[in-house]
C-alpha positions in Angstrom: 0.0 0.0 0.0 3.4 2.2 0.7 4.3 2.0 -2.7 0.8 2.2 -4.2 0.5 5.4 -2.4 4.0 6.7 -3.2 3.8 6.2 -7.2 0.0 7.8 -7.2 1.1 11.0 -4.7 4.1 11.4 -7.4 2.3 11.2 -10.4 -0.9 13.1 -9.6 0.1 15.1 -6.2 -1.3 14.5 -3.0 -4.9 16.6 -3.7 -5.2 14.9 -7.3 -5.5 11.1 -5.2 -8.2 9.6 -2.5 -7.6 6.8 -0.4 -9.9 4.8 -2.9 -7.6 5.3 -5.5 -4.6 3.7 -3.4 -7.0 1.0 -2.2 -7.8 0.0 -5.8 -3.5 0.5 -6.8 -3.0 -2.1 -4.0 -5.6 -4.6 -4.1 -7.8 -3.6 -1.4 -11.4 -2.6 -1.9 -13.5 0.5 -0.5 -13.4 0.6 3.6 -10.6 -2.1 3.9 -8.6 0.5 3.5 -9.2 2.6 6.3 -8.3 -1.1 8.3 -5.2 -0.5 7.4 -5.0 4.0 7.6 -6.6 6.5 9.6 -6.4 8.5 6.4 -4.7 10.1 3.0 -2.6 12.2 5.4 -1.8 9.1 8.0 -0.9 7.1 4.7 1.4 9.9 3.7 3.2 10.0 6.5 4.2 6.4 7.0 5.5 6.7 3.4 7.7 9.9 4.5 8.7 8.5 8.2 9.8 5.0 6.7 12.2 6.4 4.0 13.6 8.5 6.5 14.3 5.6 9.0 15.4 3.3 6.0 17.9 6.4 5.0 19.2 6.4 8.4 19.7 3.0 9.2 21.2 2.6 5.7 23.5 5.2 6.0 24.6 4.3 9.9 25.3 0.8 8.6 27.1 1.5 5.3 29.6 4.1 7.4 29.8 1.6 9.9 30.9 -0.9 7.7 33.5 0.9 5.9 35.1 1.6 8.6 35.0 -2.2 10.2 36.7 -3.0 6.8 39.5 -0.5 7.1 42.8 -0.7 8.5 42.3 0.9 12.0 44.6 3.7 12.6 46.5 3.8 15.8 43.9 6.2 17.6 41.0 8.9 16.2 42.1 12.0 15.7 38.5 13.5 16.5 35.1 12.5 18.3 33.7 12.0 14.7 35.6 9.3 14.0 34.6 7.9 17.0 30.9 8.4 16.4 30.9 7.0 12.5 31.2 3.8 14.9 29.0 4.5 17.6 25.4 5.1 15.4 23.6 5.7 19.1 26.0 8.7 19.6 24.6 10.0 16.1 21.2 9.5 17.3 21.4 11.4 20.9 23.3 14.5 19.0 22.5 14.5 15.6 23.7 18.6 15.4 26.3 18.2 17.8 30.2 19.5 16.3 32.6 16.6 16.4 35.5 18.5 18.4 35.3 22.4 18.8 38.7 22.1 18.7 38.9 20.7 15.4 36.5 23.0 13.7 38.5 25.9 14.4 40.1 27.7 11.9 43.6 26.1 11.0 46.3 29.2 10.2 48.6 26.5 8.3 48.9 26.2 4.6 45.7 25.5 2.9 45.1 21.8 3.1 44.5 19.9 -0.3 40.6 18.9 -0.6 39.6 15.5 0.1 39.3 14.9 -3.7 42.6 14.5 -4.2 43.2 12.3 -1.7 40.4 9.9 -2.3 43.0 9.2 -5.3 45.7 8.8 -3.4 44.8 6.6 -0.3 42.3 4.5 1.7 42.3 6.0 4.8 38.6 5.3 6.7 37.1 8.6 6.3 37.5 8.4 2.0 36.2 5.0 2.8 33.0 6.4 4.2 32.6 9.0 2.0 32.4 6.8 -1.0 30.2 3.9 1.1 27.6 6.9 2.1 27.4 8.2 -1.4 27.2 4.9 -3.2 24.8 4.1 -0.5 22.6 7.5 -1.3 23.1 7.0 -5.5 21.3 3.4 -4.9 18.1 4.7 -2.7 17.5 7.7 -5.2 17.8 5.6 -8.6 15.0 3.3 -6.7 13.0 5.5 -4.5 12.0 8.3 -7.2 8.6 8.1 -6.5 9.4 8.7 -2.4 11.4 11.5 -3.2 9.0 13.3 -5.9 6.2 13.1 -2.7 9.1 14.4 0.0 10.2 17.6 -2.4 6.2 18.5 -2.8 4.3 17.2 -0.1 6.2 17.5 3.3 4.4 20.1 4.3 1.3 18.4 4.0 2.4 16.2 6.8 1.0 16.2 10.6 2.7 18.5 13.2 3.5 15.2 15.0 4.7 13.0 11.4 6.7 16.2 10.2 8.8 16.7 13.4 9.5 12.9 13.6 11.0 13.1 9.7 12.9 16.3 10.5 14.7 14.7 13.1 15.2 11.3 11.4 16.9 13.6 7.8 19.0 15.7 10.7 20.5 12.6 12.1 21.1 11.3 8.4 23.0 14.4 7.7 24.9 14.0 11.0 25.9 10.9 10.0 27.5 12.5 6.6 29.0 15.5 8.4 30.8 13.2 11.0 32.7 11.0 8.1 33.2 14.9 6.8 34.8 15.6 9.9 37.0 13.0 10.5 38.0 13.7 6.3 38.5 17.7 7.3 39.0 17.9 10.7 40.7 21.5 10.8 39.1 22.7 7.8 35.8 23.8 8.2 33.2 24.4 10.5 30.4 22.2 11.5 27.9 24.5 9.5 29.8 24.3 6.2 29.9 20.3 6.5 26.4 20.4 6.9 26.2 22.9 3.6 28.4 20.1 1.7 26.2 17.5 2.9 22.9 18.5 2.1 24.3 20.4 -1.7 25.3 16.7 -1.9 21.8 15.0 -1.3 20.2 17.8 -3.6 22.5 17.1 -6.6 21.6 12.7 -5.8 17.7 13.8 -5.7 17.7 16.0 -8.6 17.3 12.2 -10.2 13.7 11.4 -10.8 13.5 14.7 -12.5 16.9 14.8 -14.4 17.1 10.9 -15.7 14.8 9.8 -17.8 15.1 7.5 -20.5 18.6 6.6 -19.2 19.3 3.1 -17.7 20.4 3.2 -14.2 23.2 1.0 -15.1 24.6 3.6 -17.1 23.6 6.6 -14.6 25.0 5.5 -11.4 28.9 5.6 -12.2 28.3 9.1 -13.5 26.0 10.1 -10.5 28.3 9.1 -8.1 31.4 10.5 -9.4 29.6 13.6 -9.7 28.1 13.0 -6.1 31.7 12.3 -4.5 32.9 15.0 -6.4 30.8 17.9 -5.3 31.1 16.4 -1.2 34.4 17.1 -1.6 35.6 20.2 -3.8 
């Protein structure tokens, strides 16, 4: 019913669809439905609250991962690096800076951007960078529906369902902003990571309106270089 609801709120909006029409998508007939929803605006928030929990868990796992898989170094050189394996401390802080020392402004020589160094070695933090964004390429290439309904009709959502999504997307950036501070750790500010991040997740979910007619197999190298690229210039 998820999905039913999620391709008709994308291709007619939510106003344009009634829960009869999602009923009918999904195999369920008249007033079953409603044993299922309270309502069209119920309906639309369990499609918006469980893409954000799948994004999270997704992206908690795939940083975890990368970083299980990865030579440890001999100790972190910040809290984020500590946090990209601790999801719970993501959770509890999802705003929080990684080190106030480390975000402040470093009066050496420029460093060189990550980009380069994602060419050049395999430390953890490249590691998660790529995992998060390969991660993030896959869900929008196969969730175009979800994120045609998120760009138009979040604000449609309860009080209750829109703060719940809100904090769910704020810990998924937190995740992304950690691995970008334990990549940058005297670089930049907490706030700029989170510009990065987010400029990131608009060029990814610029897809369901930018590639069409295009097989995904031949998008997704392309998307994520482009992806990885922009994180880190």
């Amino acid at each position: 019913m998820l999905a039913a609801a999620a391709r008709l709120f994308a291709e007619r909006g939510f106003d344009g669809v009634t829960l009869g029409d999602i009923g009918e998508a999904a195999g369920v007939s008249g007033p079953a439905v409603y044993r299922h929803v309270a309502g069209k605006q119920a309906l639309l928030g369990a499609i918006l609250v469980d893409v954000s929990e799948r994004l999270l868990e997704g992206g908690r796992r795939v940083a975890g991962s990368s970083v299980a898989h990865t030579p440890a170094d001999p100790a972190p050189t910040s809290r984020g690096a500590e946090s990209l394996r601790d999801p719970a401390h993501t959770a509890s802080a999802p705003d929080r800076p990684a080190d106030r020392g480390a975000d402040a402004p470093s009066h050496a020589a420029p460093k060189p951007r990550v980009a380069a160094d994602l060419r050049t070695t395999a430390a953890p933090a490249d590691t998660t960078l790529r995992a998060l964004v390969d991660f993030h390429v896959a869900f929008a290439l196969a969730e175009a529906d979800v994120i045609r309904v998120q760009d138009r009709d979040l604000d449609r959502l309860s009080p209750d369902d829109r703060r719940t999504v809100r904090n769910l997307q704020n810990a998924y950036v937190a995740v992304w902003t950690e691995a970008l501070a334990t990549a940058l750790p005297d670089a930049e500010s907490p706030a700029e990571r989170r510009v990065r991040a987010l400029a990131c997740f608009g060029l990814i979910n610029s897809t369901p309106h930018s590639v069409r007619g295009v097989p995904a197999a031949r998008v997704r190298p392309t998307l994520t270089r482009m992806a990885l690229a922009a994180l880190t210039a």
